[in-house]
Backbone as JSON Lines, residues from 0, in Angstrom:
{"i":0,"aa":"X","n":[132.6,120.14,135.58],"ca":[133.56,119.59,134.64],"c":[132.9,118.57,133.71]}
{"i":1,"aa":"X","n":[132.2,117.88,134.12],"ca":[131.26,116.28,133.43],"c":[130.03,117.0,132.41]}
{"i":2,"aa":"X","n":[129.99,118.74,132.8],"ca":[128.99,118.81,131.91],"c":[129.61,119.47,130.82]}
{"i":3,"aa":"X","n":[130.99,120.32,131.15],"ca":[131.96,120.72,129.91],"c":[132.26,119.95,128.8]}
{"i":4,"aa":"X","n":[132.35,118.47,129.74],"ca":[132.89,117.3,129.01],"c":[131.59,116.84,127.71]}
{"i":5,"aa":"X","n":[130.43,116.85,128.13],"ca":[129.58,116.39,128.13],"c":[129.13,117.46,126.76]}
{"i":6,"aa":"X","n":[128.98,119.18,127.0],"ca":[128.91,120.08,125.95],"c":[129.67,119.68,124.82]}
{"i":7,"aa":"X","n":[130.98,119.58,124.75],"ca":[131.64,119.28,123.93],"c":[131.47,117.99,122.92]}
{"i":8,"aa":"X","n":[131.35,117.1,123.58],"ca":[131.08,115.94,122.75],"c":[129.9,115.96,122.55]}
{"i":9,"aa":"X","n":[128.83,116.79,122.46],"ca":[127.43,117.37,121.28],"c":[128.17,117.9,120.66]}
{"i":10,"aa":"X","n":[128.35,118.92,120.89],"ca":[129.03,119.94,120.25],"c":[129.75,119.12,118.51]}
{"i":11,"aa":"X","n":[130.61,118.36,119.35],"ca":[131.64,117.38,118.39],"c":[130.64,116.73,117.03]}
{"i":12,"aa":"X","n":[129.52,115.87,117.54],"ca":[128.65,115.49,117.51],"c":[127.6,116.03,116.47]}
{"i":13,"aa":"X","n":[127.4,117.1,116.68],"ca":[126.48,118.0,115.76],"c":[127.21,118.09,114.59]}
{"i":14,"aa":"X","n":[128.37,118.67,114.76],"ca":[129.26,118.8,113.79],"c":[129.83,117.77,112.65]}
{"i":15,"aa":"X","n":[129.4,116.56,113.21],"ca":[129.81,115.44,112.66],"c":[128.48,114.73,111.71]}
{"i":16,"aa":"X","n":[127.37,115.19,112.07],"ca":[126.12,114.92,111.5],"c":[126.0,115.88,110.76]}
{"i":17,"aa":"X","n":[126.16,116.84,110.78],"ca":[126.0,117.92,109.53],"c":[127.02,118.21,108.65]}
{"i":18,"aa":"X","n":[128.24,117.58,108.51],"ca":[129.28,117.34,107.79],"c":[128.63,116.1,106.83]}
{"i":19,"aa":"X","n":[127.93,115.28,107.13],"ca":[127.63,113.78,106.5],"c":[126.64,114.47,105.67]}
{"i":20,"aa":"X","n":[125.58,115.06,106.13],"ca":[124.43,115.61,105.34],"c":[125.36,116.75,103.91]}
{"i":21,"aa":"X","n":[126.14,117.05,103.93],"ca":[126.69,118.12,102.84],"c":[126.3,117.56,101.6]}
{"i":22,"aa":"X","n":[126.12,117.92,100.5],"ca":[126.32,117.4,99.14],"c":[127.57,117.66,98.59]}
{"i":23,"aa":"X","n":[128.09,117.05,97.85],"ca":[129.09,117.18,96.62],"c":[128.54,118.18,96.27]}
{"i":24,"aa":"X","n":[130.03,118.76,95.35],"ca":[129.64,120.18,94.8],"c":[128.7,119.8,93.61]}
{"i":25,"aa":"X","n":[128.01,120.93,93.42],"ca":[126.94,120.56,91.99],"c":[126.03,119.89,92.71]}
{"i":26,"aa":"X","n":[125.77,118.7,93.39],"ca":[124.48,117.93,93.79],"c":[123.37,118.89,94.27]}
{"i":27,"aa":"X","n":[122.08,118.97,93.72],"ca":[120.99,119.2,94.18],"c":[120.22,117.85,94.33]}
{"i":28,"aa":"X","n":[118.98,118.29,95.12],"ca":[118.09,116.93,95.54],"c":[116.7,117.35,94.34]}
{"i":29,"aa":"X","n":[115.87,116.6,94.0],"ca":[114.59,117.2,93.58],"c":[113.55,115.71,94.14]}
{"i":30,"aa":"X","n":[112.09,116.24,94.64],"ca":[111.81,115.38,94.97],"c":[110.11,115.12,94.12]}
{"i":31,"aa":"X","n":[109.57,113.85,93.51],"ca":[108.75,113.42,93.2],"c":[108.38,112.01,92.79]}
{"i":32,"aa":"X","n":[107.56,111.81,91.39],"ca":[106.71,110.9,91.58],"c":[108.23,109.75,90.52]}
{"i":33,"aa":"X","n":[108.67,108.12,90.92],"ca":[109.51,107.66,89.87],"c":[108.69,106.7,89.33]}
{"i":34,"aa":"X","n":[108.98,107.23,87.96],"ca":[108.58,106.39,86.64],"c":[108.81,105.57,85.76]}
{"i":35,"aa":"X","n":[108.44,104.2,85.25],"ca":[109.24,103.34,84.45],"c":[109.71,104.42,82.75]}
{"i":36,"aa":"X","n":[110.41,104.36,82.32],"ca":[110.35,104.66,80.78],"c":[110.14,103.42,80.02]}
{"i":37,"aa":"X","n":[110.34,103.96,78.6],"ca":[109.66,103.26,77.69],"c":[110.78,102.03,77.47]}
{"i":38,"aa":"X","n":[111.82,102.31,77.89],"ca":[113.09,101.28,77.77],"c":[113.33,100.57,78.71]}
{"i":39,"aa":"X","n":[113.99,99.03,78.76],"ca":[114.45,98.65,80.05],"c":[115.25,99.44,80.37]}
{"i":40,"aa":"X","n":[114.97,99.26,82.09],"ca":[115.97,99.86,82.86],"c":[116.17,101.38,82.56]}
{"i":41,"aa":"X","n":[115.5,102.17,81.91],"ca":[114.7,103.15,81.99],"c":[113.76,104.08,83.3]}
{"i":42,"aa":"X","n":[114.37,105.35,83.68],"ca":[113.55,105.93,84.45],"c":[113.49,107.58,84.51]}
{"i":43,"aa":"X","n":[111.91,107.95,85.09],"ca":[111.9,109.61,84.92],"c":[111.07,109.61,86.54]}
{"i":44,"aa":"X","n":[111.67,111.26,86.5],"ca":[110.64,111.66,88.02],"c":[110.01,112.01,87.51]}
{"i":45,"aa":"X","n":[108.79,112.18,87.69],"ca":[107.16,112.98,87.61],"c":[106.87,113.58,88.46]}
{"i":46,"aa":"X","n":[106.04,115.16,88.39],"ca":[104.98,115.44,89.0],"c":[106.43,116.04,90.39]}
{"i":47,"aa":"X","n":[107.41,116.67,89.88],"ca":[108.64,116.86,90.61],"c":[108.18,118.48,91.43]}
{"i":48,"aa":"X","n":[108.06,118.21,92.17],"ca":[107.66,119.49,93.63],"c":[108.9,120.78,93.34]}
{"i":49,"aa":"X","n":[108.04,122.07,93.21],"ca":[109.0,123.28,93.41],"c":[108.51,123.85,92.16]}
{"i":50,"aa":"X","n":[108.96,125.21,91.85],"ca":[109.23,126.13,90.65],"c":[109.81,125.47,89.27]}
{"i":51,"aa":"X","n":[110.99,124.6,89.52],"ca":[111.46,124.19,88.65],"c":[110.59,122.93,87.49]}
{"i":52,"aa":"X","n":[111.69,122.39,86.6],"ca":[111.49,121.26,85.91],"c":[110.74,120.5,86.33]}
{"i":53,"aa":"X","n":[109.2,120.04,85.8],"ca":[108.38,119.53,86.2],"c":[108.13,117.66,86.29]}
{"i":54,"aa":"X","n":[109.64,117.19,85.26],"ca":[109.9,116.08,85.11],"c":[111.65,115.92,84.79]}
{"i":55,"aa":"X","n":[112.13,114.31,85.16],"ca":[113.27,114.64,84.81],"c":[114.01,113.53,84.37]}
{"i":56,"aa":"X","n":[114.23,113.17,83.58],"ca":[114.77,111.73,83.2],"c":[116.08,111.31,83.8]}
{"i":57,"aa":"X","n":[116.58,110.37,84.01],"ca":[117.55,109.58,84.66],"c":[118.1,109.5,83.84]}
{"i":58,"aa":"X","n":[119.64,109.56,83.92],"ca":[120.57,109.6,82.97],"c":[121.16,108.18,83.81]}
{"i":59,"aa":"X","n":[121.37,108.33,84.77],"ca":[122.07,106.89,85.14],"c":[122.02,106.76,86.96]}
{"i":60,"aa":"X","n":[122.12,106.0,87.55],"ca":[121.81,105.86,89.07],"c":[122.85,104.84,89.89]}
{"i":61,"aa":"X","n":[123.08,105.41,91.17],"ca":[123.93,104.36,91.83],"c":[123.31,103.23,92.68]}
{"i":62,"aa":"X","n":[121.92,104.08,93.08],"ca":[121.03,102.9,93.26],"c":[120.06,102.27,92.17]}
{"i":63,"aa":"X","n":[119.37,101.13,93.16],"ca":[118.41,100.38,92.36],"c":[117.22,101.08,92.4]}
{"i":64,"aa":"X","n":[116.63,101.27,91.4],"ca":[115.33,102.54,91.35],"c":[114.02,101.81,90.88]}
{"i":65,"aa":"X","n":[113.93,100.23,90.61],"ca":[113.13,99.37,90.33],"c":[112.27,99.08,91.39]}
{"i":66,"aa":"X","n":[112.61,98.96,92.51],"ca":[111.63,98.95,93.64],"c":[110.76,99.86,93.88]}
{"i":67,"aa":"X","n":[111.28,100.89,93.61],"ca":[110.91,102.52,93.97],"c":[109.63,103.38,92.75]}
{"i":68,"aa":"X","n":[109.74,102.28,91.65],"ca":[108.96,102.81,90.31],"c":[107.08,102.76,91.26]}
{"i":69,"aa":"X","n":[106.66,104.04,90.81],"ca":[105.35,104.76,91.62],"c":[105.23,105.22,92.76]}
{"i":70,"aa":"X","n":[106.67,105.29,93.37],"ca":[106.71,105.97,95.13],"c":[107.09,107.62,94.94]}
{"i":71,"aa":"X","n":[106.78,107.94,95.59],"ca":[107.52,109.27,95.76],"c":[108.53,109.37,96.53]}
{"i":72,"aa":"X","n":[109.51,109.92,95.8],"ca":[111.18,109.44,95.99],"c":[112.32,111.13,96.06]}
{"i":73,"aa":"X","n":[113.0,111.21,97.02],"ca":[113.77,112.43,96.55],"c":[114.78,111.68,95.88]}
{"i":74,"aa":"X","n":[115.18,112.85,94.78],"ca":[116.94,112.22,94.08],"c":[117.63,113.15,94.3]}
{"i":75,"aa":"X","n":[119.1,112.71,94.5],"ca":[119.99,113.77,94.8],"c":[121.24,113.35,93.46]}
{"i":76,"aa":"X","n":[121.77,114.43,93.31],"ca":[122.5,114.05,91.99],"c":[123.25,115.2,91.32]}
{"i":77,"aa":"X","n":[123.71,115.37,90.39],"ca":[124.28,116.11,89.67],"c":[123.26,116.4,87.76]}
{"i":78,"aa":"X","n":[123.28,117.33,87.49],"ca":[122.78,117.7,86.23],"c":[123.63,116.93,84.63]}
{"i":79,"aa":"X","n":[122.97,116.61,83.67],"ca":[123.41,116.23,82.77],"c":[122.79,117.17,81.91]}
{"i":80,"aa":"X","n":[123.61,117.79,80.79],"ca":[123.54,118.66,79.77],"c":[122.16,117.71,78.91]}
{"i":81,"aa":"X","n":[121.34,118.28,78.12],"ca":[120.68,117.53,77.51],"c":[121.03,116.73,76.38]}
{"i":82,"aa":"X","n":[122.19,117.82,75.43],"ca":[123.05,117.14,74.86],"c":[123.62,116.31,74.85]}
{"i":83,"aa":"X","n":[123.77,115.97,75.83],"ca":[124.77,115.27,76.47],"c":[123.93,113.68,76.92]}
{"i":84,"aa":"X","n":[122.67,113.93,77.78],"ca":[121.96,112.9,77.72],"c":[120.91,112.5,76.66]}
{"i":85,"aa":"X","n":[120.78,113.45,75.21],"ca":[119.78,113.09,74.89],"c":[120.5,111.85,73.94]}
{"i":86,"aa":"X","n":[121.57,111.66,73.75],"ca":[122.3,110.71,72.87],"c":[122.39,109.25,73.0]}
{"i":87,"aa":"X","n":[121.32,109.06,74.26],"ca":[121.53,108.01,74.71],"c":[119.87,107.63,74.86]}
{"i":88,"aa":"X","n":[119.48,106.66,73.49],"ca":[117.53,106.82,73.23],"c":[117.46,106.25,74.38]}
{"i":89,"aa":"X","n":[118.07,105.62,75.05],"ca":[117.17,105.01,76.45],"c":[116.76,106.02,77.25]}
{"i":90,"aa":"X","n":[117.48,106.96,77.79],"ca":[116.96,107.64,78.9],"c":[115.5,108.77,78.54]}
{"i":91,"aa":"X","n":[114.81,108.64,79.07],"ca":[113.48,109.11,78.14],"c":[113.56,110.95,78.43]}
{"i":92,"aa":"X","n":[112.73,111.63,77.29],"ca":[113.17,112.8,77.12],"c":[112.22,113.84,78.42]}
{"i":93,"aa":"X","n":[112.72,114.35,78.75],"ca":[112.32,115.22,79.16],"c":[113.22,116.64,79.94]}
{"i":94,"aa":"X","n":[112.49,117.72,80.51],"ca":[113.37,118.96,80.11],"c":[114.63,119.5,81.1]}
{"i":95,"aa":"X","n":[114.85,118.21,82.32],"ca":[115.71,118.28,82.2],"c":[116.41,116.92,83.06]}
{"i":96,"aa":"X","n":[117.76,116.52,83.09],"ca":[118.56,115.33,83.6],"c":[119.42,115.41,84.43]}
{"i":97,"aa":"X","n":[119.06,114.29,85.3],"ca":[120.11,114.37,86.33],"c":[121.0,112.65,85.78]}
{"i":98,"aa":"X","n":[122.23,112.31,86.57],"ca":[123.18,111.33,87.13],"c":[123.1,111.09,88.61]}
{"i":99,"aa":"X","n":[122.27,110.26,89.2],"ca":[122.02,110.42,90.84],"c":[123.1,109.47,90.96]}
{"i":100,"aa":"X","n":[122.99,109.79,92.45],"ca":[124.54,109.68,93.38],"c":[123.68,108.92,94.8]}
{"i":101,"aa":"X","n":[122.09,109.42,94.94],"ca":[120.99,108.72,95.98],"c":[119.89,109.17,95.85]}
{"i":102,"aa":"X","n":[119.22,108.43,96.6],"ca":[117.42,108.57,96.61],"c":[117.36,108.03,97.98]}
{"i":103,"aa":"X","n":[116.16,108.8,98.27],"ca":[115.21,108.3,99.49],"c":[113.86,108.33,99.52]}
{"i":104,"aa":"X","n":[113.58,107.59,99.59],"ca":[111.7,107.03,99.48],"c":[111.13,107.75,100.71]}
{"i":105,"aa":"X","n":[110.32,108.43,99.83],"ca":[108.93,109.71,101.04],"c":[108.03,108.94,101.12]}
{"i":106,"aa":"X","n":[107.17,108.31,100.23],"ca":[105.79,107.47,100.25],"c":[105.99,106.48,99.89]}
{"i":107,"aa":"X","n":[104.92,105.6,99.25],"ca":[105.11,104.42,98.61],"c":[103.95,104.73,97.79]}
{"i":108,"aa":"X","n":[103.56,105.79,97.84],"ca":[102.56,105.76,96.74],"c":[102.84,107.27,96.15]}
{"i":109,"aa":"X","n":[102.29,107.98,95.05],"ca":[102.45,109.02,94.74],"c":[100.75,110.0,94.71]}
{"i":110,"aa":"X","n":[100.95,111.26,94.25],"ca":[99.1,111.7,94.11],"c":[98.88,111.44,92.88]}
């Protein structure tokens, strides 16, 4: 009986940790190198791991990404049209933009 009890509340458990990990709809993660831009408070990923977009400018962030400028960082976030972000000269250009929602620091240094 104590180990039924016991299955279950993993069980419960698992379920409850992989519910937290989900993204919002639309959120992808991309992970690489973060970069100051040319503006305050200005930032781009570099040197971004995978097939895709090889850089990606920050359209806007819920965290603080100032600590994090030269670490290698995943972002998780939603896409911004370019149109849409290029209207705004701060965010620096590149081919394509996210609105992050989080980040998590892989290194503290980048290659």
């Amino acid at each position: 009986m104590k180990s039924l009890v016991v299955m279950i509340l993993l069980t419960g458990l698992a379920f409850t940790l992989s519910a937290q990990e989900k993204k919002a709809p639309g959120e992808h993660s991309m992970t690489g190198c973060l970069q100051k831009g040319a503006e305050p408070n200005s930032y781009m990923l570099d040197n971004v791991e995978g097939n895709g977009p090889k850089s990606v400018g920050v359209v806007s962030s819920t965290a603080n990404l100032a600590p994090h400028v030269g670490h290698k960082i995943e972002i998780t976030g939603v896409n911004v049209p370019a149109a849409e972000a290029e209207t705004d000269k701060s965010v620096p250009k590149a081919p394509h933009y996210m609105k992050l929602s989080a980040i998590k620091m892989i290194s503290t240094t980048c290659p």
